[in-house]
SEMIGU-180502 format. One record per residue (C-alpha): residue in three letters; y, z, x; residue number from 1. Coordinates in nm, 2 decimals. Example, Ala and Ser with C-alpha at 12.3 -4.5 7.8 and 13.67 -1.06 7.14 Angstrom:
<atoms>
 residuo     yy     zz     xx num
     ALA  -0.45   0.78   1.23   1
     SER  -0.11   0.71   1.37   2
</atoms>
This chain:
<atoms>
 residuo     yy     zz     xx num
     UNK  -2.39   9.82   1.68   1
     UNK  -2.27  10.14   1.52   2
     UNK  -2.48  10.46   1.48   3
     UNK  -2.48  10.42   1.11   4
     UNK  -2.59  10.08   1.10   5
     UNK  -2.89  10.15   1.32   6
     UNK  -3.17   9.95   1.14   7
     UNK  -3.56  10.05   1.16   8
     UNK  -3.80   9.79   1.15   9
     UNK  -4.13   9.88   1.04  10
     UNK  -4.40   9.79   1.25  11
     UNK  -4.72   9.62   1.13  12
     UNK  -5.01   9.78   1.32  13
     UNK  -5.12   9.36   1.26  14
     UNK  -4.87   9.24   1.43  15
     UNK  -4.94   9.43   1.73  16
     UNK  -5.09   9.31   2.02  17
     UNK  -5.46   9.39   2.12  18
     UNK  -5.49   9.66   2.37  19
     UNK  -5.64   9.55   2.69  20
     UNK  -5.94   9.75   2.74  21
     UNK  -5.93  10.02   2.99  22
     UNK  -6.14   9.99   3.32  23
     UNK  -6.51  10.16   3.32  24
     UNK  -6.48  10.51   3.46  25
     UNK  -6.63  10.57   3.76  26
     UNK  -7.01  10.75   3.80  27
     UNK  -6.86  11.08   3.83  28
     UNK  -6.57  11.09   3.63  29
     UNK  -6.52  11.31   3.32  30
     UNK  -6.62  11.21   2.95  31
     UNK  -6.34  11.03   2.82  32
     UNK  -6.31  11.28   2.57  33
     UNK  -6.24  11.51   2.81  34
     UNK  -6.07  11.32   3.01  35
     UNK  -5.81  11.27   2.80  36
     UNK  -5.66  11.54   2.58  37
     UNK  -5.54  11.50   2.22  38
     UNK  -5.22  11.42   2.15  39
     UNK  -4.95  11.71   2.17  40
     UNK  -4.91  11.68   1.79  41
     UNK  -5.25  11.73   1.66  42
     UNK  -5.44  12.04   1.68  43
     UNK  -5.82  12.11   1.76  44
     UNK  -5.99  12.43   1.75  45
     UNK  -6.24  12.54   1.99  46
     UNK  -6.57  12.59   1.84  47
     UNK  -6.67  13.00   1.92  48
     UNK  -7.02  13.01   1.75  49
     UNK  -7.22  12.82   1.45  50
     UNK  -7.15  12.91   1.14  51
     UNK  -7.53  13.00   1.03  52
     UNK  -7.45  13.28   0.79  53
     UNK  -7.66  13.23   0.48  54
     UNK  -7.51  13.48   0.18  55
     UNK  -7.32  13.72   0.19  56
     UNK  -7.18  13.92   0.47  57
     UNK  -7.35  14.22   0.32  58
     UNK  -7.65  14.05   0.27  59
     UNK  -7.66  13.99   0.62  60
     UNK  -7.53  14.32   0.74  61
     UNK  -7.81  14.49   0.55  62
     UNK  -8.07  14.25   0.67  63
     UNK  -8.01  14.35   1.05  64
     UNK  -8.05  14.72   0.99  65
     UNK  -8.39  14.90   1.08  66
     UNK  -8.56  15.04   0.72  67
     UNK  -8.78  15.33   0.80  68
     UNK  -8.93  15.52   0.56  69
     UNK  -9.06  15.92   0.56  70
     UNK  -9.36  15.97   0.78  71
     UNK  -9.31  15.63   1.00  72
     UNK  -9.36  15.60   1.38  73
     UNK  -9.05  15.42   1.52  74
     UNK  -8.95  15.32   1.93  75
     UNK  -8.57  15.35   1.98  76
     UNK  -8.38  15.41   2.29  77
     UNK  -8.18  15.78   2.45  78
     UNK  -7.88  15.71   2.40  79
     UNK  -7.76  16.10   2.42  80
     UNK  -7.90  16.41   2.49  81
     UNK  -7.74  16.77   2.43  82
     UNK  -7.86  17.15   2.48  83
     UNK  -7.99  17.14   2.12  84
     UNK  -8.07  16.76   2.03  85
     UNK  -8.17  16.39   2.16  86
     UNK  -7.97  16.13   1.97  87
     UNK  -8.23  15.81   1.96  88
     UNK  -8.12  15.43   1.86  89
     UNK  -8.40  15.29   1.65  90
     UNK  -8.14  15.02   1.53  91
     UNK  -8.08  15.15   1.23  92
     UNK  -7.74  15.25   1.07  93
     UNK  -7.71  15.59   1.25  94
     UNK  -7.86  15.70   1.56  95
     UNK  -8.18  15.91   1.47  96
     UNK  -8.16  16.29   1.57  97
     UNK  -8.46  16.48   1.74  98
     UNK  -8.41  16.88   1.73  99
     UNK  -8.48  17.00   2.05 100
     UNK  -8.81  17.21   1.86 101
     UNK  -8.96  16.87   1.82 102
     UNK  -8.90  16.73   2.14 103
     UNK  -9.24  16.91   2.29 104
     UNK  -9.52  17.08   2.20 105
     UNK  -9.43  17.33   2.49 106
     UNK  -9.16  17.62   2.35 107
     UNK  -8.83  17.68   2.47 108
     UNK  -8.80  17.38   2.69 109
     UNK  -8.47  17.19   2.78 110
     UNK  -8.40  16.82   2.65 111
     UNK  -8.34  16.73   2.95 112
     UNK  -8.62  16.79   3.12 113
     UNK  -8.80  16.61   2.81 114
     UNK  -8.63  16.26   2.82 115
     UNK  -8.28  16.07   3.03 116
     UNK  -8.06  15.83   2.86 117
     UNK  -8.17  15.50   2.80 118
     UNK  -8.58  15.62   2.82 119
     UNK  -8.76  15.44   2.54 120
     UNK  -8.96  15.64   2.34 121
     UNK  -9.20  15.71   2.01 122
     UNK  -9.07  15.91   1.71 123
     UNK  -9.17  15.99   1.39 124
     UNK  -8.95  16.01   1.05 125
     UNK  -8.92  16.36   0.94 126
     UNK  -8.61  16.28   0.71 127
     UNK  -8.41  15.99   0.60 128
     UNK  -8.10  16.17   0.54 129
     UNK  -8.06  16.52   0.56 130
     UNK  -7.80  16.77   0.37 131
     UNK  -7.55  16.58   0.68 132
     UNK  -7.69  16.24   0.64 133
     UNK  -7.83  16.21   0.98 134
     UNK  -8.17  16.03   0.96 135
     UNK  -8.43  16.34   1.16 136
     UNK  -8.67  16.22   1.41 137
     UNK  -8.97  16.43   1.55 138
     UNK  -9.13  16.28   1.89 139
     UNK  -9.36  16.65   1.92 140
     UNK  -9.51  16.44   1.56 141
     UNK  -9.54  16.12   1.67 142
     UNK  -9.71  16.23   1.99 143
     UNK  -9.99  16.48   1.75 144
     UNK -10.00  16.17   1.53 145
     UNK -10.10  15.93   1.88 146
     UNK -10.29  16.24   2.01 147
     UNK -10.54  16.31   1.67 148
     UNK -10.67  15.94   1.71 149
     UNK -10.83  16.02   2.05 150
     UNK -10.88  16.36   2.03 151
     UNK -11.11  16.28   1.73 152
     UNK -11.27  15.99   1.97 153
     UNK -11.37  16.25   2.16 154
     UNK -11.54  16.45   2.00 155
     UNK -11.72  16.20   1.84 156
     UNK -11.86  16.11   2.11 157
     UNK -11.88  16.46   2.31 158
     UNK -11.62  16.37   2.56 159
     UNK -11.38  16.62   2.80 160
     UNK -11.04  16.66   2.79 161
     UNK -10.82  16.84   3.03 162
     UNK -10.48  16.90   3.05 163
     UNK -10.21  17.16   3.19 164
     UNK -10.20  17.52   3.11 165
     UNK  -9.87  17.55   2.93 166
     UNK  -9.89  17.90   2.79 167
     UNK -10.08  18.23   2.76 168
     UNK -10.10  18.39   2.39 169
     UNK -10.32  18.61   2.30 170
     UNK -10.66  18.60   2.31 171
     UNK -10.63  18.28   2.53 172
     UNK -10.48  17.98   2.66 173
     UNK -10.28  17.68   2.51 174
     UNK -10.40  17.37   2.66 175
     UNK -10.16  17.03   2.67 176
     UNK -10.38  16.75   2.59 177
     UNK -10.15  16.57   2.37 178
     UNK -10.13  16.82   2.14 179
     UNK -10.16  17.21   2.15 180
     UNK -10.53  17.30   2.25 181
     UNK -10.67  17.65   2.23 182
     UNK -10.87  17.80   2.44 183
     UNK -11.04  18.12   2.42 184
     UNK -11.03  18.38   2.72 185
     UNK -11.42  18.44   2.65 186
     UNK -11.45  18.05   2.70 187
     UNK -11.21  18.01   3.02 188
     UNK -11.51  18.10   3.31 189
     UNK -11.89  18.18   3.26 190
     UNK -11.73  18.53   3.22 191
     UNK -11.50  18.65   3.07 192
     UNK -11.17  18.69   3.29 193
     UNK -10.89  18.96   3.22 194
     UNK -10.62  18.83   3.36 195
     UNK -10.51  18.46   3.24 196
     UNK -10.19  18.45   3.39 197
     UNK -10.32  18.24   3.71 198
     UNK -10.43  17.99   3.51 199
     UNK -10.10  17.89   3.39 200
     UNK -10.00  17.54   3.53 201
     UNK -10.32  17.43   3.62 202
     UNK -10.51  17.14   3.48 203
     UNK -10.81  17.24   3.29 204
     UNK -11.11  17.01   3.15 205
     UNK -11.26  17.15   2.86 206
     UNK -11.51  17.05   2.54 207
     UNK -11.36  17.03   2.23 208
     UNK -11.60  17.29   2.01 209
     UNK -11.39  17.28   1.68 210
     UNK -11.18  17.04   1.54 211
     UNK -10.92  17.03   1.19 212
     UNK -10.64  16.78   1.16 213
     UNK -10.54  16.98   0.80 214
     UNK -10.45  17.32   0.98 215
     UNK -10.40  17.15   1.29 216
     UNK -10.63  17.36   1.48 217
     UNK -10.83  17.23   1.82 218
     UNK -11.06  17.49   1.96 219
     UNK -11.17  17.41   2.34 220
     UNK -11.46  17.54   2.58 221
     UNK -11.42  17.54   2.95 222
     UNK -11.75  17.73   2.98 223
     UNK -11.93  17.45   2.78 224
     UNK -11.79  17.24   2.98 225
     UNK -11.88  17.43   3.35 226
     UNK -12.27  17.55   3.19 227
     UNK -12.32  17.15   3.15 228
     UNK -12.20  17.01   3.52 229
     UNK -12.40  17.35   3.66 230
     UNK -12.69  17.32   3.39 231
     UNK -12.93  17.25   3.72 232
     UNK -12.80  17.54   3.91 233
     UNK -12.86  17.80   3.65 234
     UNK -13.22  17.67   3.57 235
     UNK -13.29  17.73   3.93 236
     UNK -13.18  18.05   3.91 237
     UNK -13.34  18.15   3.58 238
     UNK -13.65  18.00   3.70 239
     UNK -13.62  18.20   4.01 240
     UNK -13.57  18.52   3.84 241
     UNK -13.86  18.74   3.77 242
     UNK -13.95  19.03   3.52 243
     UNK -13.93  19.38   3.62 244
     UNK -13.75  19.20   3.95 245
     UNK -13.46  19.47   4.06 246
     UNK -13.16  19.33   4.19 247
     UNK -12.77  19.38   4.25 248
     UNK -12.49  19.30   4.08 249
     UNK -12.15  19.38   3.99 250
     UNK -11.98  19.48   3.63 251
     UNK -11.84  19.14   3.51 252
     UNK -11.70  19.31   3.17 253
     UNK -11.78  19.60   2.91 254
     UNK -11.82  19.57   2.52 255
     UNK -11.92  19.78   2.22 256
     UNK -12.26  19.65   2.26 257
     UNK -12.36  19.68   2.65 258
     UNK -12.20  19.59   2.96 259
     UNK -12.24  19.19   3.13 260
     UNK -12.37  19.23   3.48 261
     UNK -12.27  18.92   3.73 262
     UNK -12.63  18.87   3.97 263
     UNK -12.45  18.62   4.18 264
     UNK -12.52  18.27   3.98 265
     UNK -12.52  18.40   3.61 266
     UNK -12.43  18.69   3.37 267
     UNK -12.71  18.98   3.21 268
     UNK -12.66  19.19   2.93 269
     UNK -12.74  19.54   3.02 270
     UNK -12.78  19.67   2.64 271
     UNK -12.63  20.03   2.55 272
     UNK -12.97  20.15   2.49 273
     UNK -13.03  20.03   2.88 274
     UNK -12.79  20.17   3.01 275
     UNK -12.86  20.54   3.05 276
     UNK -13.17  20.82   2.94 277
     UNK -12.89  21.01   2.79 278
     UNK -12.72  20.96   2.45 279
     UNK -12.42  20.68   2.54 280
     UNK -12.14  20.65   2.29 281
     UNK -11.95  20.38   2.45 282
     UNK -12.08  20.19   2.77 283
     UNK -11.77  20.25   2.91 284
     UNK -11.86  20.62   3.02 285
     UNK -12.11  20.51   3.22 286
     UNK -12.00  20.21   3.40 287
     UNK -11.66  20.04   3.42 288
     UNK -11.57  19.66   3.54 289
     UNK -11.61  19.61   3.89 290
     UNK -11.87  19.84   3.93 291
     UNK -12.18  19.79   4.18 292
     UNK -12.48  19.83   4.01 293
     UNK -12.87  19.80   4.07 294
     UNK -13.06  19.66   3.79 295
     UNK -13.41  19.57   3.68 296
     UNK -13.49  19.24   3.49 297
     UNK -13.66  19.35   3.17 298
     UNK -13.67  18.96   2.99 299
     UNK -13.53  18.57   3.15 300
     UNK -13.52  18.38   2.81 301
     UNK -13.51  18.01   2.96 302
     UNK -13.46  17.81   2.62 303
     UNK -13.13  18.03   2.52 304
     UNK -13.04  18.10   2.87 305
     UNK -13.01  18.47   2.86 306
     UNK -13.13  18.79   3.10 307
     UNK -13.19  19.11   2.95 308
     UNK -13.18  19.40   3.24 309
     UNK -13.20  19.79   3.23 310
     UNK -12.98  20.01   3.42 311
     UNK -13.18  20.32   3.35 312
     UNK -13.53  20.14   3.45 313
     UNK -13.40  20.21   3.81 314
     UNK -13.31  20.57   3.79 315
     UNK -13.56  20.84   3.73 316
     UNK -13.64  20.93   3.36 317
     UNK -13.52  21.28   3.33 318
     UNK -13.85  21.38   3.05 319
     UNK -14.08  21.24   3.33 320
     UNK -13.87  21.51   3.62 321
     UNK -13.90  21.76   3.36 322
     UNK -14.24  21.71   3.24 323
     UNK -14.31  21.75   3.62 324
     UNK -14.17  22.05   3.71 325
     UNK -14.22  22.27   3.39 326
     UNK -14.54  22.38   3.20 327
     UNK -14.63  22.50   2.87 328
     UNK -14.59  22.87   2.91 329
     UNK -14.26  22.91   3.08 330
     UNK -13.96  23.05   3.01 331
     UNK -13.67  22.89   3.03 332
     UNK -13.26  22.93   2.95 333
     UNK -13.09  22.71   2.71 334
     UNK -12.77  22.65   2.48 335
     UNK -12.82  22.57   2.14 336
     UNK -12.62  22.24   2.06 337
     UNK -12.68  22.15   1.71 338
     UNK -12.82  22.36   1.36 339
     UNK -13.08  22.14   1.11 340
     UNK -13.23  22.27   0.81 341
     UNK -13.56  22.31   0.96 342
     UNK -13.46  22.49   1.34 343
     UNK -13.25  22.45   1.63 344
     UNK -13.18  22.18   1.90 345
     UNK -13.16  22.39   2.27 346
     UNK -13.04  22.22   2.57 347
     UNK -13.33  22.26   2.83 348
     UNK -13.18  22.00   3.10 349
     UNK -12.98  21.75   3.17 350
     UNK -13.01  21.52   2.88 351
     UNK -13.30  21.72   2.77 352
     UNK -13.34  21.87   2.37 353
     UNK -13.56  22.09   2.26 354
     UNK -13.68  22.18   1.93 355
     UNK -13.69  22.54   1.80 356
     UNK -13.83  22.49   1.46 357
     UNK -13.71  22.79   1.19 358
     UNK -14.09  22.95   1.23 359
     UNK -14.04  23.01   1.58 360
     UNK -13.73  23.18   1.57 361
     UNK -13.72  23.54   1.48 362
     UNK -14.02  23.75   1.42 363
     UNK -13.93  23.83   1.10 364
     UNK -13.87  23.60   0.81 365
     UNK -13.62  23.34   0.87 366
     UNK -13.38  23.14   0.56 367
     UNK -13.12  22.98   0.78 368
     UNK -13.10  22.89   1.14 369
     UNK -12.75  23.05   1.14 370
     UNK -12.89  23.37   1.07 371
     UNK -13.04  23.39   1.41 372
     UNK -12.83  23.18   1.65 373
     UNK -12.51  22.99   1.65 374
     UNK -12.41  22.67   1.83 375
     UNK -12.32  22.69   2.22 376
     UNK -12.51  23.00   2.24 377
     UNK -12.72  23.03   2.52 378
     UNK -13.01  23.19   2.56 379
     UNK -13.43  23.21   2.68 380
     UNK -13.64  23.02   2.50 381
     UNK -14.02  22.92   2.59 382
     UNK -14.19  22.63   2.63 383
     UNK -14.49  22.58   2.35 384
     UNK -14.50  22.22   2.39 385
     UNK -14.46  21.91   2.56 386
     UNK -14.51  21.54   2.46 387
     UNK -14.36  21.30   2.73 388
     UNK -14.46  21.03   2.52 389
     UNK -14.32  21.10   2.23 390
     UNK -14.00  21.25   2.43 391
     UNK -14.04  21.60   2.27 392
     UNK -14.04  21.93   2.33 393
     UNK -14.10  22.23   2.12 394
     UNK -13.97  22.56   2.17 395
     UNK -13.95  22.93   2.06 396
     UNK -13.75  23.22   2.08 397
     UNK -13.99  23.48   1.94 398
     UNK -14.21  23.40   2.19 399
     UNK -13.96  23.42   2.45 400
     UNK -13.86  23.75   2.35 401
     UNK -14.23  23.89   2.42 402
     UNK -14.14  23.79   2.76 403
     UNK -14.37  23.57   3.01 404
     UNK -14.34  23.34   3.35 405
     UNK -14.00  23.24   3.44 406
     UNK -13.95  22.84   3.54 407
     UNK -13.94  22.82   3.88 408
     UNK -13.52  22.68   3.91 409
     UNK -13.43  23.02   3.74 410
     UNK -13.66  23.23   3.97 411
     UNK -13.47  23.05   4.27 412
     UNK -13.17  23.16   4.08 413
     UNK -13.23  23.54   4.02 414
     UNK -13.43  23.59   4.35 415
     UNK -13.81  23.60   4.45 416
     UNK -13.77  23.97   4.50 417
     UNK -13.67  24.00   4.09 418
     UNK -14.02  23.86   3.96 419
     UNK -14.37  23.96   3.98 420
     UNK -14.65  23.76   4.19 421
     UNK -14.70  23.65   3.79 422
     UNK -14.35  23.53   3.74 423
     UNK -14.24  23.78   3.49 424
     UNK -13.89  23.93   3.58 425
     UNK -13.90  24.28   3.75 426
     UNK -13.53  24.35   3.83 427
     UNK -13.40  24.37   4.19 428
     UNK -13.60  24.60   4.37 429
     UNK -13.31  24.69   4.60 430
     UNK -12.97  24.75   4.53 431
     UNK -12.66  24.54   4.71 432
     UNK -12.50  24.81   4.91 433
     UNK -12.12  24.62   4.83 434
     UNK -12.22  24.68   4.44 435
     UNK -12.31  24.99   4.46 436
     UNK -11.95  25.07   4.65 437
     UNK -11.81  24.90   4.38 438
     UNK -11.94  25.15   4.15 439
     UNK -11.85  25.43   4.31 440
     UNK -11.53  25.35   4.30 441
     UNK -11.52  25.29   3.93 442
     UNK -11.68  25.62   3.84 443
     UNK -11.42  25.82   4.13 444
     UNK -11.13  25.68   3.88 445
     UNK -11.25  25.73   3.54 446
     UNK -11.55  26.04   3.58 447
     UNK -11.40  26.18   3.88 448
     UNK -11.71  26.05   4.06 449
     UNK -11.95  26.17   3.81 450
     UNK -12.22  25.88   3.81 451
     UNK -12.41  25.84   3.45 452
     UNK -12.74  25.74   3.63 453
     UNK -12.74  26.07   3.91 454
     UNK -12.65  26.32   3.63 455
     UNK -13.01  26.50   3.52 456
     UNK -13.10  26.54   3.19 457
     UNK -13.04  26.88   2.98 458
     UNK -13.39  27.03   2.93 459
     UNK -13.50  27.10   2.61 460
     UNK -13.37  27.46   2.54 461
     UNK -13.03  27.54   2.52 462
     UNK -12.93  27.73   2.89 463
     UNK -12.99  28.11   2.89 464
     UNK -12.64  28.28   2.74 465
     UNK -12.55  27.95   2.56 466
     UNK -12.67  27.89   2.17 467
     UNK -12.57  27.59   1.96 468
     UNK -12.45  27.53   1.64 469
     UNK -12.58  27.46   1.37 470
     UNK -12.60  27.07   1.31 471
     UNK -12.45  27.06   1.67 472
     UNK -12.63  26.84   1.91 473
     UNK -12.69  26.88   2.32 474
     UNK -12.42  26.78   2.53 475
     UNK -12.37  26.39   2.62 476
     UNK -12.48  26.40   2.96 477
     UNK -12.76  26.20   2.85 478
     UNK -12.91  25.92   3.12 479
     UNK -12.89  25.55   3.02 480
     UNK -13.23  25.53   2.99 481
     UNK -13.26  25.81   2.68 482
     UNK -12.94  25.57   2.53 483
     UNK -13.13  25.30   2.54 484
     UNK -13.45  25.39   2.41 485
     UNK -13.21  25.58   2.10 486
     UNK -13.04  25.32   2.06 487
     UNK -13.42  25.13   1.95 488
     UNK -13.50  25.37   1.70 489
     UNK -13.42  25.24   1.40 490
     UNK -13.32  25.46   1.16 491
     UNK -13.51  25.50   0.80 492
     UNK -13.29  25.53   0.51 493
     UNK -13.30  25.89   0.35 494
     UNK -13.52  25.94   0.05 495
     UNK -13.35  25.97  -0.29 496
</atoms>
């Protein structure tokens, strides 16, 4: 048969004859259908995944995405973290950015010693989409936001709360306790410490005292905290502490108002007005922190928990020495401090004022105090009054100019030999042989040894052969004694 008249013959799937069927696979054979592969010329796909999708792709590319909104608290993972920013994955369609500012409550820290890739952490939404489009994250917010809801728990129910030091600023201490926590430097011990620097890094528990969410202020006590666990200790003490009971101490601190005094369990107040007999301005001139001092217990007030003391209680009252050793009578030397309407105040002692009222001080009529003396003049005044209650004195200098008994510190100072068995001053009744050198030498240079006091004095009539002039007068070797008493005359104006 030739090539070209090759005939087909159909075949009738009928007509063919019925496969024999094939023997039972065995138990562990393959399924049949995978056991036997399709035919070369038909192809299958493999199946990769269901096809669920339900929409639109964008539909369901949208639906997968986070949505967070201004102000929300979201968990995402670190996925980066920089010098200046932490790049968190919240699973939305950018990575969330957290400054490094609001990483911490702390300042100036570095990110990474804040968080490591792949920590999961808490963040609150500052800002969808900024001026770059980045979506700003803030876990310093979300960690006030977490921290407010306990910290308000607290205080409700009068709780402690301690945390690290992180910082000094001034006036006090910045507290971690989920949030940044003041404390005052008045409120760190039972007194008040100087130097807060030591403090920094410990962990501190503390009363919450004051609280506001709106300017997000928290106001902390440490010494609220240490006067409650030691509340049996210092009734003890204050129970145990007497009035009028003298005991030691040292200067804790100074202030405007007085000066704290630590007696070894608890702090006194020694008051300005305590603190010396003399006039204080500040309390600082008269003692200074760390100070030993001796004080007397003038009040224990157990309800408030305060002791009053007195530092001049222990030290002699200068009126009462001076009331002691002086009389009414006596003459003694003074400076004038201050000039009032009505006298003088003279400085009689230490600490110690006198009066010398405008009556007393000139026997003849007095307007003005400054008519007679000025002030830091010193000068004698006497004694015409005491009244140690009253802490007064009353002086005058008329009187003191008609002489009288000299207080017995200035007799010590002039010399026994210069007053009278009364007390009235006499003068030296022997002269100091090295002054009276000295004075011969001073007249040998300017009176060629002529001395005033040996030169007699010129009797009344002119020497024989020797007439004066008219209008002239004798010759001045006059002796000190006529000066002076020429010198008291006082002249009377001429008649008209």
């Amino acid at each position: 048969m030739s090539p070209t008249s090759v005939s087909t013959t159909e075949t009738n799937p009928e007509s063919m004859p019925a496969e024999e069927p094939a023997a039972a696979p065995a138990a562990d054979a393959a399924p049949a259908e995978e056991a036997q592969p399709a035919p070369a010329s038909e192809y299958v796909p493999r199946q990769i995944i269901e096809n669920d999708l339900v929409g639109s792709l964008d539909e369901a590319y949208a639906a997968s995405m986070v949505s967070v909104d201004d102000g929300q608290l979201v968990t995402g993972s670190v996925v980066r973290v920089d010098m200046d920013e932490v790049l968190l994955d919240i699973g939305y369609k950018s990575e969330g950015v957290i400054p490094s500012r609001e990483l911490s409550i702390r300042n100036n820290v570095d990110p990474g010693e804040i968080v490591n890739i792949g920590d999961e952490i808490e963040a609150l939404v500052l800002q969808k989409e900024d001026k770059e489009g980045r979506l700003i994250l803030s876990k310093k917010r979300a960690q006030y936001e977490r921290a407010w809801g306990t910290i308000e728990e607290v205080k409700e129910r009068d709780g402690i709360v301690s945390g690290p030091v992180i910082e000094v600023v001034k006036g006090g201490l910045i507290i971690d306790i989920g949030l940044r926590g003041f404390l005052p430097a008045s409120l760190v011990e039972l007194r008040r410490v100087r130097d807060l620097q030591p403090y920094v890094g410990q962990s501190l528990e503390a009363k919450i005292i004051e609280l506001d969410k709106n300017r997000n202020n928290v106001v902390l006590s440490r010494r609220a905290f240490l006067e409650e666990t030691q509340k049996e200790q210092r009734e003890d003490f204050l129970t145990n502490l007497a009035w009028a009971e003298v005991r030691s101490g040292v200067v804790s601190s100074v202030v405007n108002f007085g000066a704290f005094v630590d007696l070894g369990g608890m702090d006194g107040l020694i008051h300005v007005s305590e603190l010396s007999w003399k006039h204080v301005d500040h309390p600082g001139s008269v003692v200074t922190v760390g100070d030993e001092v001796t004080v007397q217990v003038l009040e224990v007030d157990l309800e408030r928990e305060r002791i009053s003391l007195s530092l001049k209680a222990t030290q002699q009252d200068p009126w009462q020495e001076f009331a002691s050793t002086h009389k009414v009578g006596e003459l003694v030397y003074g400076r004038v401090t201050k000039l009032v309407p009505f006298g003088s105040f003279v400085q009689v002692g230490d600490g110690i004022e006198g009066l010398v009222h405008i009556s007393e001080m000139s026997a003849h009529h007095v307007d003005l105090p400054e008519q007679v003396v000025t002030p830091g003049e010193e000068l004698w005044v006497k004694i015409i009054d005491i009244d140690l209650q009253r802490r007064r004195i009353s002086l005058s200098i008329k009187q003191a100019a008609e002489g009288g008994v000299v207080a017995q510190e200035y007799q010590e100072h002039f010399g026994e030999h210069a007053f009278d068995s009364d007390g009235n001053y006499i003068g030296p009744t022997e002269v100091d042989p090295a002054t009276e050198a000295a004075w011969a030498e001073y007249y040998e240079e300017v009176d060629g040894g002529a001395d005033p006091a040996s030169v007699e004095a010129p009797s009344a009539e002119a020497p024989a052969g020797e007439e004066l002039a008219a209008g002239e007068t004798p010759a001045a070797e006059e002796t000190p004694v006529a000066e002076a008493e020429a010198a008291a005359v006082v002249e009377e104006p001429a008649p008209e």
